[in-house]
N, CA, C and O of each residue as an XYZ file, in Angstrom:
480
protein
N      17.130     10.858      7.500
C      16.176     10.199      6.627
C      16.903      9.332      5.614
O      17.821      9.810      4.948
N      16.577      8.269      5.503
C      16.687      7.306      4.100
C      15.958      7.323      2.875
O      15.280      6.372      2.487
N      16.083      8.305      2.319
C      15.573      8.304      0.718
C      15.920      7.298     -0.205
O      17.061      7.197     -0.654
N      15.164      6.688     -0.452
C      15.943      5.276     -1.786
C      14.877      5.634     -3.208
O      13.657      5.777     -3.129
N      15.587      5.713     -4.303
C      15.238      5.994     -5.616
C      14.503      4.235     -5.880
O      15.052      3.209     -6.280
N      13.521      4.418     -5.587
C      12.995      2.818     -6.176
C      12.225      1.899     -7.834
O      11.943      0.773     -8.243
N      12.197      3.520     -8.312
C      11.946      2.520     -9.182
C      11.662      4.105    -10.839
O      11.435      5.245    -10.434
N      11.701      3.969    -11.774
C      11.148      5.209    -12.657
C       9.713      5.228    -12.923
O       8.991      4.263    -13.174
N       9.264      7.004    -12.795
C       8.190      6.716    -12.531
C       7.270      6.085    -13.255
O       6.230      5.640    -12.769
N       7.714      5.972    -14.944
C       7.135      5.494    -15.912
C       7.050      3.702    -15.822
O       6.171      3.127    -16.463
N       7.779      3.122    -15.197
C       7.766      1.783    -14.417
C       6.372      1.151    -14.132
O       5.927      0.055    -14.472
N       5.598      2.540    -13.137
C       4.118      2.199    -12.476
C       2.801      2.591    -13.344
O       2.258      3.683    -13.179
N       2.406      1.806    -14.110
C       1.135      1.905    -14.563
C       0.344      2.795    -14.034
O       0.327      2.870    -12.805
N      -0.430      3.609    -14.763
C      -1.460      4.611    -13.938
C      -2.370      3.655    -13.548
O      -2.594      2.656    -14.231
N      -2.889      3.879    -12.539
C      -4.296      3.267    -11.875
C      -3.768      1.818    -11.406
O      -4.371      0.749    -11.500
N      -2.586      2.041    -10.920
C      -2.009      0.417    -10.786
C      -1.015      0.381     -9.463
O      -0.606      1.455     -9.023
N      -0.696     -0.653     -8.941
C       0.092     -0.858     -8.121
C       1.327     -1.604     -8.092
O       1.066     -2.755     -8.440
N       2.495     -1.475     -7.846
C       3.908     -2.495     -7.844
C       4.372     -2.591     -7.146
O       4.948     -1.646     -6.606
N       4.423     -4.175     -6.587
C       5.301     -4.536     -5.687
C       7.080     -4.423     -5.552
O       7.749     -5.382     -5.938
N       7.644     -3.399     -5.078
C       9.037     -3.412     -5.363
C       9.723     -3.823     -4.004
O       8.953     -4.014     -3.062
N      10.733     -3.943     -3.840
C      12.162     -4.885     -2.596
C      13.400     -4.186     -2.812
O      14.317     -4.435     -3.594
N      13.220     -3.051     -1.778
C      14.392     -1.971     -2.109
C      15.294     -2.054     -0.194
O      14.826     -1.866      0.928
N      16.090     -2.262     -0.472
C      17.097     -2.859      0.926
C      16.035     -3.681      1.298
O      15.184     -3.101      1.973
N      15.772     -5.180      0.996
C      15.395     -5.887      1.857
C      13.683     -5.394      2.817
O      13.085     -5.941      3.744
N      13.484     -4.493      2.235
C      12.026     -4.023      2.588
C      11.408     -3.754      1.645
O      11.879     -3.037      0.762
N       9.624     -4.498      1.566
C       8.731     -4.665      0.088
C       7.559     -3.154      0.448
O       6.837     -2.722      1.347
N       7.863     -2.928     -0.483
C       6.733     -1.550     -0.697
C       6.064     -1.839     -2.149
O       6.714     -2.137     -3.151
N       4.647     -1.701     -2.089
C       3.588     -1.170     -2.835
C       3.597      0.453     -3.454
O       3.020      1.440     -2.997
N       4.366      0.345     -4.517
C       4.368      1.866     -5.166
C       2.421      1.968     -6.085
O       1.657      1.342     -6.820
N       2.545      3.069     -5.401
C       0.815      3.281     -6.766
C       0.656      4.849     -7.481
O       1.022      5.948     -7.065
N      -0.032      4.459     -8.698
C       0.258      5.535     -9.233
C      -1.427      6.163     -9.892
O      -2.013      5.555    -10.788
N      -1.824      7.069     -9.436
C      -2.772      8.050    -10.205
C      -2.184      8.748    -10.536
O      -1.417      9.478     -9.909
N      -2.466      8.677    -11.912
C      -2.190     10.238    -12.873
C      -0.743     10.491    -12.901
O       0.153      9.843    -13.441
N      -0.705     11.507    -12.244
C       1.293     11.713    -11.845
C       1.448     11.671    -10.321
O       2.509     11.727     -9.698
N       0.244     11.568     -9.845
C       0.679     11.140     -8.243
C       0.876      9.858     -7.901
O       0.121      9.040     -8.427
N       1.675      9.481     -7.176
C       2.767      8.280     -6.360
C       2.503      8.149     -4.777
O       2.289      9.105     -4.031
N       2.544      7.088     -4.480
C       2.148      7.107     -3.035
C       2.828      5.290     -2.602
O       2.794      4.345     -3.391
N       3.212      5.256     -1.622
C       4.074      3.996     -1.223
C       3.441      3.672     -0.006
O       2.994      4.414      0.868
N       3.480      2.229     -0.105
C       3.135      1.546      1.230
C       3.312      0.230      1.793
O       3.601     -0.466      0.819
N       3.301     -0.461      2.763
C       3.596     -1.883      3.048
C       2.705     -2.726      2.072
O       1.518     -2.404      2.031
N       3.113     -3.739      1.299
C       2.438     -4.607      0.762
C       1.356     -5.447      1.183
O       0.928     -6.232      0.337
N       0.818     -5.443      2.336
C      -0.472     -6.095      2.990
C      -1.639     -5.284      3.285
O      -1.747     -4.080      3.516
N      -2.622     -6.374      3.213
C      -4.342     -5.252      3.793
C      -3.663     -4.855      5.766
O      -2.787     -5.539      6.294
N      -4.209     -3.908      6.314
C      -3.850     -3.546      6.841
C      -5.040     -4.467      8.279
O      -4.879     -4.458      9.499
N      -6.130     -5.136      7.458
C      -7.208     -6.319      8.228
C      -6.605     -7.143      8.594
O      -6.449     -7.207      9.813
N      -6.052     -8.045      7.837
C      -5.441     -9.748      7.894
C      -4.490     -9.645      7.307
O      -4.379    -10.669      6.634
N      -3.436     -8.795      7.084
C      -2.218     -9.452      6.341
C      -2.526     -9.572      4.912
O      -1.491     -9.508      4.249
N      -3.634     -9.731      4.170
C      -3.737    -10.134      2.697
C      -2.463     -9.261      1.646
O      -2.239     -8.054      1.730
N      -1.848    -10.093      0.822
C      -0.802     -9.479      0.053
C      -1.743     -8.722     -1.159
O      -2.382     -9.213     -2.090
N      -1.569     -7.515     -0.791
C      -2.309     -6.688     -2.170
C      -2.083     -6.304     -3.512
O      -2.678     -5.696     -4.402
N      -0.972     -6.898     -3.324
C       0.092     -7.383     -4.769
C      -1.119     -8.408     -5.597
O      -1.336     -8.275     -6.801
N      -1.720     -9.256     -4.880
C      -2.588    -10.111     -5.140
C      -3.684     -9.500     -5.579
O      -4.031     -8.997     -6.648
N      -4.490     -9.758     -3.776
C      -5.408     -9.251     -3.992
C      -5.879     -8.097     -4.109
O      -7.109     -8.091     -4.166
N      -5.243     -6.811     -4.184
C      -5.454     -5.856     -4.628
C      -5.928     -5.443     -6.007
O      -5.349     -5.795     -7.034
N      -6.989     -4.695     -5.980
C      -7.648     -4.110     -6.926
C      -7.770     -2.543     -7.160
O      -8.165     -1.837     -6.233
N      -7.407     -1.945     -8.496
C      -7.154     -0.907     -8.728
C      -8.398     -0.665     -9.699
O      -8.802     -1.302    -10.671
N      -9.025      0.936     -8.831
C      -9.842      1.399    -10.148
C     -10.057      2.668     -9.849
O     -10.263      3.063     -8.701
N     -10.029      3.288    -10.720
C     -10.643      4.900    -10.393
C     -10.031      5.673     -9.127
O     -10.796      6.316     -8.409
N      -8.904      5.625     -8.899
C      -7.799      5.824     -7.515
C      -8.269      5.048     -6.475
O      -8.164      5.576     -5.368
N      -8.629      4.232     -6.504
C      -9.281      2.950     -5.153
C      -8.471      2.258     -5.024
O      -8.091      2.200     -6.193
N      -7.877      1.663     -4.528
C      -7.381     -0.146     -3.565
C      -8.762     -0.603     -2.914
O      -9.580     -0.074     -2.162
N      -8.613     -2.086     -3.687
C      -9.629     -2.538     -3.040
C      -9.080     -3.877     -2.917
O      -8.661     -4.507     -3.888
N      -9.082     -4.414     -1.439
C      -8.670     -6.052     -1.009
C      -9.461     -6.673     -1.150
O     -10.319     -6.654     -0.268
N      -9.654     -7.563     -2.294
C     -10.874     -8.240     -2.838
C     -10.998     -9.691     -1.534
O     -11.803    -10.579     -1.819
N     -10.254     -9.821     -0.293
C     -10.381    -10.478      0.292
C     -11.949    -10.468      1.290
O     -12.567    -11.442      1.720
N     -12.272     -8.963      1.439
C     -12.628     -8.481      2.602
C     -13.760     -7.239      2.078
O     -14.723     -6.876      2.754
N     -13.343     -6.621      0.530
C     -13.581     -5.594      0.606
C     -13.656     -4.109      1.323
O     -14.406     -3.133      1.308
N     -12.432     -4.519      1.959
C     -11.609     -3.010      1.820
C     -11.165     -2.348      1.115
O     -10.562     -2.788      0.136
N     -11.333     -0.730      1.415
C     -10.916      0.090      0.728
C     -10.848      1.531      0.696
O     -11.529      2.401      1.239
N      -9.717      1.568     -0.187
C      -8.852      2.962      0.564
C      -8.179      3.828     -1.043
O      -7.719      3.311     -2.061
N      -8.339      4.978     -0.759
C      -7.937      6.114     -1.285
C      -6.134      5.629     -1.665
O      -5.293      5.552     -0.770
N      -5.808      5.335     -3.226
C      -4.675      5.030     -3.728
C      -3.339      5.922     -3.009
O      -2.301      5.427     -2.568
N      -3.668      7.189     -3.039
C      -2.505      7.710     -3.008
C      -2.694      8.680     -1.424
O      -1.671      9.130     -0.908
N      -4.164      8.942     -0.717
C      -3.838      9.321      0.662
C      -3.644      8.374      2.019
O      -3.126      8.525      3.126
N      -4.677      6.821      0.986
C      -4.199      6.279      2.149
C      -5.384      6.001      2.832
O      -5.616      4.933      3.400
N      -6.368      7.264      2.760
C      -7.517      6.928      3.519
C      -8.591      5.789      3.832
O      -9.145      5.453      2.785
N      -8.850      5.400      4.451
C     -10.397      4.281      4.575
C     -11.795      4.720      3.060
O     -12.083      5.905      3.225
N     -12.196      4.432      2.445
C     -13.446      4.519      2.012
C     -14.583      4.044      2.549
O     -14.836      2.897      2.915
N     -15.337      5.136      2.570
C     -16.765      4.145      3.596
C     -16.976      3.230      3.352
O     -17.123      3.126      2.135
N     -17.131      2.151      3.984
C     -17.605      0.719      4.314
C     -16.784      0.143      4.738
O     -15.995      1.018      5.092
N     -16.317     -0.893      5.006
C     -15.906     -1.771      5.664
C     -14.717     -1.761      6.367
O     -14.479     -2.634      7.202
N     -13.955     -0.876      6.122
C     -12.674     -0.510      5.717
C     -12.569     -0.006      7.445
O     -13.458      0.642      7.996
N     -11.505     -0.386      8.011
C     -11.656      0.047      9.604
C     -10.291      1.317     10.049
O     -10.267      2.169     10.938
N      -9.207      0.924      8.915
C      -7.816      1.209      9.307
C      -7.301      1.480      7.546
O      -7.299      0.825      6.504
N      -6.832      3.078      8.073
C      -6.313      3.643      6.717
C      -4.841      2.863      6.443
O      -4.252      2.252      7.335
N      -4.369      2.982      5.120
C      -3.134      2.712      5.047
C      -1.656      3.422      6.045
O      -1.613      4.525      6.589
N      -0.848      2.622      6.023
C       0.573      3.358      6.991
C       1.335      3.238      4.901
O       1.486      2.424      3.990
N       1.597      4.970      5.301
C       2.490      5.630      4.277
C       3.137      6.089      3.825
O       3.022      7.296      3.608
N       4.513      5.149      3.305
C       5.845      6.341      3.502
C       5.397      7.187      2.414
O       4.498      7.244      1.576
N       7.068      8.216      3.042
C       6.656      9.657      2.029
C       6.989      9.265      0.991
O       7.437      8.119      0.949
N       6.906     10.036     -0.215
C       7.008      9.600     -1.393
C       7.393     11.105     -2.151
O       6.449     11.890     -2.245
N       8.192     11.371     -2.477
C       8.511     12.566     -3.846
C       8.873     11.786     -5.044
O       9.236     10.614     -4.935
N       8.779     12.459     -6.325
C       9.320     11.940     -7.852
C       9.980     13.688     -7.750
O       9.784     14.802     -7.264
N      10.995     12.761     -8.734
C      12.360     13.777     -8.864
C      13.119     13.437    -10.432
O      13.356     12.245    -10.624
N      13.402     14.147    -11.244
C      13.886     13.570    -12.470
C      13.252     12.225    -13.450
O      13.719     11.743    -14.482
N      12.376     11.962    -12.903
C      11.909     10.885    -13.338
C      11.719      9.817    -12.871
O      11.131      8.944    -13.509
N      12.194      9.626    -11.586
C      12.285      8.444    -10.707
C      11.405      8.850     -9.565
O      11.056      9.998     -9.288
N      11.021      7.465     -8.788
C      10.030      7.545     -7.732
C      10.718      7.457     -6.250
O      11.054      6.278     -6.134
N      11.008      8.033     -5.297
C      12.001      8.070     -4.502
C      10.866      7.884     -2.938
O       9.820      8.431     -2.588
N      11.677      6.924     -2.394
C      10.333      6.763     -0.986
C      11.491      7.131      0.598
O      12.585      6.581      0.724
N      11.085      7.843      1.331
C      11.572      7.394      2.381
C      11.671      6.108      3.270
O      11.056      6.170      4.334
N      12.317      5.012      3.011
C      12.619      4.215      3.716
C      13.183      4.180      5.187
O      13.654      3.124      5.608
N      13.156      5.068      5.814
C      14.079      5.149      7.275
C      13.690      4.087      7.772
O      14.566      3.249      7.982
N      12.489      3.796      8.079
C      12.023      2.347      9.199
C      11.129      1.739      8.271
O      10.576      2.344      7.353
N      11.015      0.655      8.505
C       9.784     -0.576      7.456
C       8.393     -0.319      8.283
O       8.501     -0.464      9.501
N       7.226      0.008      7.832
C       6.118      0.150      8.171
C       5.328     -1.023      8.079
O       5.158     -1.654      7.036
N       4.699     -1.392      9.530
C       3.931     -2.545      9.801
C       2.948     -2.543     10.473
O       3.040     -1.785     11.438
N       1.895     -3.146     10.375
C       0.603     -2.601     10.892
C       0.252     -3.592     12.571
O       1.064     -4.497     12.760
N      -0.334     -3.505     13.156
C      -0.670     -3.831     14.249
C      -1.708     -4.795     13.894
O      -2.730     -4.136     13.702
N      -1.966     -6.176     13.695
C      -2.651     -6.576     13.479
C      -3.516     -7.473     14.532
O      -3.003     -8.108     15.453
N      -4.863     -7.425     14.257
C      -5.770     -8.496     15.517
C      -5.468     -9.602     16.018
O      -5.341    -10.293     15.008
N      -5.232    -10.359     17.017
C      -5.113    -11.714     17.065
C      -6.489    -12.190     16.824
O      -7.203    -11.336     17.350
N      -7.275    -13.152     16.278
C      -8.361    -13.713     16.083
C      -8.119    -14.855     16.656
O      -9.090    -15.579     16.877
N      -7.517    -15.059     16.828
C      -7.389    -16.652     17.121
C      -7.938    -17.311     18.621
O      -8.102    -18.482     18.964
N      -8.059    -16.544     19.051
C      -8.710    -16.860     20.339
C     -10.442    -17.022     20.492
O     -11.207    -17.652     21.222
N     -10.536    -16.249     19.572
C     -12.184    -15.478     18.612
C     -12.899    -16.831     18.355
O     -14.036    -17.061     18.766
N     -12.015    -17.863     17.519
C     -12.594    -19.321     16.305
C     -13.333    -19.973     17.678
O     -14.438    -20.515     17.671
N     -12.621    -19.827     18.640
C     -13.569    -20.962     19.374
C     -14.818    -20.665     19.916
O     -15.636    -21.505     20.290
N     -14.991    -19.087     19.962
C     -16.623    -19.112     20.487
C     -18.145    -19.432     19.239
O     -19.298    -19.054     19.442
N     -17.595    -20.293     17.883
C     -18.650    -20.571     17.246
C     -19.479    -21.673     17.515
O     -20.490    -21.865     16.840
């Protein structure tokens, strides 16, 4: 396993999300309360950077692109629209710092649409 210390935990705003670039791979750290949870920086729909458009409230992510949305720190889908939970590395805090398993970069499988535009 690749454990990388990425960032202290006091760094991540509660109810908030940060984009961090630890070896050359971008993770979304988020933080409820004292729980931490890490993930690829895109909606897991279209690619949308949630650094952006991401919206934090009440432990929610919400991709204001699409309105998706998912459970901050499990990851999960929230009913509606939302088709595909987050991909989530592990995550422990240790001394004060937020530490993620990095072994492999997590990437989502995304739709081709593009074939889709022409039947309008």
């Amino acid at each position: 396993m690749s454990w990388k210390t990425v960032c202290a935990m006091a760094d991540v705003e509660d109810n908030a999300i940060k984009l961090l670039n630890v070896d050359g791979i971008s993770v979304l750290v988020a933080r409820v309360g004292e729980q931490y949870a890490a993930y690829p920086p895109v909606c897991p729909h279209m690619e949308e950077p949630l650094e952006e458009s991401g919206l934090c409230a009440k432990g929610k992510l919400t991709c204001t692109k699409h309105l998706w949305q998912w459970d901050m720190i499990t990851g999960e889908a929230e009913p509606g629209p939302a088709e595909k939970p987050l991909l989530m590395y592990e995550v422990r805090t240790e001394d004060g710092q937020v530490i993620v398993n990095l072994e492999k970069e997590l990437e989502y499988d995304f739709d081709d649409d593009d074939d889709d535009d022409d039947d309008y």
